[in-house]
C-alpha positions as CSV (number, residue, x, y, z in Angstrom):
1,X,-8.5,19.0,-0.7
2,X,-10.4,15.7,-0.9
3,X,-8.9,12.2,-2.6
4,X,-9.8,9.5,-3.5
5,X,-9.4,6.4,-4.3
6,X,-10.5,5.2,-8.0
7,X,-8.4,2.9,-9.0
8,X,-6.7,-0.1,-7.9
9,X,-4.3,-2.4,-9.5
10,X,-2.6,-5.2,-8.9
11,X,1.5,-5.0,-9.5
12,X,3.0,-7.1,-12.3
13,X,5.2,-8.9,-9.7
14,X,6.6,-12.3,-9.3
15,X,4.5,-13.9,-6.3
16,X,6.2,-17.3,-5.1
17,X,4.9,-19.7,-2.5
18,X,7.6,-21.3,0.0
19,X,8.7,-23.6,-2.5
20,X,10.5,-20.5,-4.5
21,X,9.6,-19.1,-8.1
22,X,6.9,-20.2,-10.9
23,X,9.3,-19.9,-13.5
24,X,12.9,-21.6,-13.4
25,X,14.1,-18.8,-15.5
26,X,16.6,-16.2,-13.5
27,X,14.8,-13.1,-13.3
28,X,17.4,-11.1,-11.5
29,X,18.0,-9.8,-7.8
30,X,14.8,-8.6,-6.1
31,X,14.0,-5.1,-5.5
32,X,12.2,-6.1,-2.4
33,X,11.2,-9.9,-1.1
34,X,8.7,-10.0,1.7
35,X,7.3,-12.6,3.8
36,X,4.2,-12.9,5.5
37,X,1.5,-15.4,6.8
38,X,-2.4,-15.9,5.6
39,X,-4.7,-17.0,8.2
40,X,-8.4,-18.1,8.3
41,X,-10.7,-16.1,10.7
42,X,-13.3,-16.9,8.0
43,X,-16.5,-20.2,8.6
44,X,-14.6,-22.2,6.7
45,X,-11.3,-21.9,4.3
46,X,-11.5,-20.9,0.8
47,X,-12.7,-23.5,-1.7
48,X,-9.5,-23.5,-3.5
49,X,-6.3,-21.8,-4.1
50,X,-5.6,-18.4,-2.4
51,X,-3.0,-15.6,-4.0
52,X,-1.1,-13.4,-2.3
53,X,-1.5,-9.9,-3.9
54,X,-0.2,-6.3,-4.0
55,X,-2.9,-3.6,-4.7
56,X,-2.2,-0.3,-5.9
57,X,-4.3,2.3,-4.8
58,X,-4.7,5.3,-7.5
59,X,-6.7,8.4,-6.6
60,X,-8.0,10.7,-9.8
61,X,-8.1,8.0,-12.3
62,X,-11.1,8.0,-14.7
63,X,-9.0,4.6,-16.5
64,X,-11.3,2.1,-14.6
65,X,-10.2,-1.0,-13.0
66,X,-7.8,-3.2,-14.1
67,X,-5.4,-6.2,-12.6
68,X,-1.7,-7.7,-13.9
69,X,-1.2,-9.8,-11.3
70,X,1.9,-12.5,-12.1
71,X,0.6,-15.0,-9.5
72,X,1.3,-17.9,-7.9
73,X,-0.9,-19.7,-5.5
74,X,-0.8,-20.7,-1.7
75,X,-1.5,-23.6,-1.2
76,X,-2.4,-25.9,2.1
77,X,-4.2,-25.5,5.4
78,X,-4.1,-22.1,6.9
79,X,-1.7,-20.1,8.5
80,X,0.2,-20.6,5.3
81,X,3.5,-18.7,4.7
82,X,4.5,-16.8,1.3
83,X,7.4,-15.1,0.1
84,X,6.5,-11.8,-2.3
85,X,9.2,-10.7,-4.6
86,X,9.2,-7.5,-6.8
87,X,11.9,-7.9,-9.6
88,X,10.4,-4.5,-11.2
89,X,9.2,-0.9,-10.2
90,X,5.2,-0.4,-10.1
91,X,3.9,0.3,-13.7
92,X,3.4,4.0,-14.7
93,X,-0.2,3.9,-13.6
94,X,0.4,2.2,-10.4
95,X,1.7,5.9,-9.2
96,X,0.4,8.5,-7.7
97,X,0.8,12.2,-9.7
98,X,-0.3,15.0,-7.6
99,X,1.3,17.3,-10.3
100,X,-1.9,18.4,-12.0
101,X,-2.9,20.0,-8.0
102,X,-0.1,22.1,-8.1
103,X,2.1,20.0,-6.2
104,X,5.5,19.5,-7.3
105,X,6.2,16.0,-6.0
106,X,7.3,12.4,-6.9
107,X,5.1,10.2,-8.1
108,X,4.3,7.8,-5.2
109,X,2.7,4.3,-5.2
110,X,1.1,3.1,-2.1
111,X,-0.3,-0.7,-2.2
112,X,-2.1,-3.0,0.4
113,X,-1.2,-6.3,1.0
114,X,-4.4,-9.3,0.2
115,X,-5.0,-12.2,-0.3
116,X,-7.4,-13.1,-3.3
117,X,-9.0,-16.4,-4.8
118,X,-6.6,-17.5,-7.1
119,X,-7.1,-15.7,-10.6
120,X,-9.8,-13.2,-9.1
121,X,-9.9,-10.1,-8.2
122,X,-8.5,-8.3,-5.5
123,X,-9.3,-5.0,-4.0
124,X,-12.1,-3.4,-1.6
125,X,-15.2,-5.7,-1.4
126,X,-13.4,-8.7,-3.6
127,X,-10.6,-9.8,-1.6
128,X,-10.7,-12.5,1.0
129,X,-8.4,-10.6,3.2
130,X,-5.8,-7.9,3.9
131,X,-2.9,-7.0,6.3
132,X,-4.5,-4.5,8.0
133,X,-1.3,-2.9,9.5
134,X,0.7,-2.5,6.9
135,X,1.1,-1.0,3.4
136,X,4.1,-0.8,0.7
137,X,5.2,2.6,-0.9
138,X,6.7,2.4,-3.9
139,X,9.0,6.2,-4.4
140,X,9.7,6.9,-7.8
141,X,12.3,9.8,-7.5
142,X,13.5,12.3,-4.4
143,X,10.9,14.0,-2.3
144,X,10.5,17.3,-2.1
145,X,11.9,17.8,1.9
146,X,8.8,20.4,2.8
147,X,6.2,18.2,0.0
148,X,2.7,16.6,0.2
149,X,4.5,12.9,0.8
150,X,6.9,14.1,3.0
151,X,4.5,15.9,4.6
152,X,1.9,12.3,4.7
153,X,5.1,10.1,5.5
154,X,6.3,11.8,8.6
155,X,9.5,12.9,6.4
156,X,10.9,12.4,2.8
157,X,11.7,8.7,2.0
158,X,14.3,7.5,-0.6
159,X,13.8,6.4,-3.7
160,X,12.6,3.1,-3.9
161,X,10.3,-0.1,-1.9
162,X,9.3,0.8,1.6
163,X,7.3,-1.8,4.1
164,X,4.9,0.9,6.2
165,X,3.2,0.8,9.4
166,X,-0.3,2.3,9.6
167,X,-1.9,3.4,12.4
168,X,-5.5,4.8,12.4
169,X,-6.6,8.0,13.2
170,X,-9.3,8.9,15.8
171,X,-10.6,12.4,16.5
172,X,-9.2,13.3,19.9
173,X,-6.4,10.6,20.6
174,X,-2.7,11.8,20.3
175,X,-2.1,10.2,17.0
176,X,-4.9,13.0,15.0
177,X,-3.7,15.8,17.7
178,X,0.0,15.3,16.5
179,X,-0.8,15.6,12.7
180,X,-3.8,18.4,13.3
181,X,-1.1,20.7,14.9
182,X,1.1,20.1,12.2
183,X,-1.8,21.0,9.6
184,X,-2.6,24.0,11.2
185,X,1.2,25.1,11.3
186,X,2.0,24.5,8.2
187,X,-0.8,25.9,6.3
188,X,-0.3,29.0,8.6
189,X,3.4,29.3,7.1
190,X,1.8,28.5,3.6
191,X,2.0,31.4,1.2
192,X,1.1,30.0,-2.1
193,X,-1.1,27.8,-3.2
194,X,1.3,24.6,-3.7
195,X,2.7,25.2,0.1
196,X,-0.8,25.3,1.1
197,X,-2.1,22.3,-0.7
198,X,1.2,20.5,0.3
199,X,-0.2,21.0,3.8
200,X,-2.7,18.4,2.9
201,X,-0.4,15.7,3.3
202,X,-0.7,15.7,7.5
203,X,-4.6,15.7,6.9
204,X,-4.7,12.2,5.9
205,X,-6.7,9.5,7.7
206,X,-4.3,7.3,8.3
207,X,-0.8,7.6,10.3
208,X,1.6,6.1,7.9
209,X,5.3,5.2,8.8
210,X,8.4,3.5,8.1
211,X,8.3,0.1,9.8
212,X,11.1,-0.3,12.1
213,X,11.9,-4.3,10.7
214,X,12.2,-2.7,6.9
215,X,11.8,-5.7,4.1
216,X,12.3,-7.6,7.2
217,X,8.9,-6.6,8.9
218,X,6.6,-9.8,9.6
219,X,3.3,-9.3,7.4
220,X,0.0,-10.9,8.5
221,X,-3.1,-11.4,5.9
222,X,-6.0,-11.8,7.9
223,X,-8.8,-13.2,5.7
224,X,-12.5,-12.7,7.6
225,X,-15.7,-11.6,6.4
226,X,-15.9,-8.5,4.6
227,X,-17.8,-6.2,7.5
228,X,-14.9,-7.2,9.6
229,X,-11.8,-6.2,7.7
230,X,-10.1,-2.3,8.1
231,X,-8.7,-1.3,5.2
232,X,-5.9,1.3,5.3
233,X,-8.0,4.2,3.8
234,X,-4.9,7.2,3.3
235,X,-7.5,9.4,1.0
């Protein structure tokens, strides 16, 4: 089973610099508040401001692109520090449905973490930057214990924000050993079609886990040229 990636979007979140929140207005306790650093392996810094953004990455949409970013900027020299708070689950079409494959799952949101010119895109090709070890999962409801996700993620994760660690796959070192057994003995147990395509989720080419630190976990935006960035590619 091949994915991939179509779409991505940027969450509607609530991105603050170090001096707190945009708007003065209480929006509530946080579902998840992260903090991280951008630096500049780049010539020379960006001409002006630089966002820190989430991007959702969708596979199987034919919607197109589109971002709804609630931004705000960070500013100064580089390293700069940012705080990243989510007041609100992922929109609808920030998720992941594997339903219409015959898998019975959650829906499942997986975002990387980037850094953008300030009211532009972000995403693949457009960004000036990306934490290269790290994604964010968004669960929407329980995981099925023997599912795709659980399958991808090492194990079912509760509902909810999780900060991941990503690790890249090479043929022959014991990361793609460990997950190509797992393959092969799980689609040997498979006897329909949904335990077989469930299989699918060790066959991934990225090692994704929980990150030991949680929301605590350090996050590090590394902006470079283009040919030099690694994107977390899961599909």
């Amino acid at each position: 089973m091949q994915l991939r990636s179509i779409l991505s979007l940027a969450l509607p979140i609530l991105l603050a610099a170090c001096d707190g929140q945009a708007d003065s207005d209480y929006a509530g306790e946080p579902l998840l508040t992260l903090q991280g650093t951008i630096v500049n392996e780049l010539d020379e810094p960006p001409a002006g401001p630089v966002d820190a953004v989430l991007v959702w990455n969708i596979q199987g949409s034919e919607s197109g692109a589109e971002n709804f970013p609630v931004r705000a900027t960070v500013t100064g020299s580089f390293p700069a520090a940012f705080t990243l708070s989510m007041y609100t689950p992922p929109p609808e079409n920030a998720l992941n449905d594997l339903s219409e494959g015959g898998l019975v799952d959650a829906r499942v949101g997986i975002a990387t973490i980037e850094a953008a010119p300030h009211e532009g895109e972000a995403g693949e090709g457009s960004s000036l930057g990306i934490d290269e070890g790290h994604v964010i999962v968004y669960v929407e409801s329980d995981m099925d214990e023997d599912g795709f996700w659980s399958n991808f993620f090492g194990g079912p994760l509760a509902p909810g924000f999780h900060v991941m660690d990503v690790f890249t796959r090479e043929d022959g070192n014991a990361v793609d050993a460990e997950l190509q057994a797992a393959f092969e003995a799980c689609d040997a147990a498979a006897t329909t079609e949904a335990e077989h395509n469930a299989c699918y989720g060790y066959d991934a080419k990225l090692k994704i886990r929980p990150s030991a630190g949680g929301p605590d976990t350090a996050l590090t935006v590394r902006m470079a040229p283009q040919e030099d960035l690694a994107y977390p590619d899961w599909h």
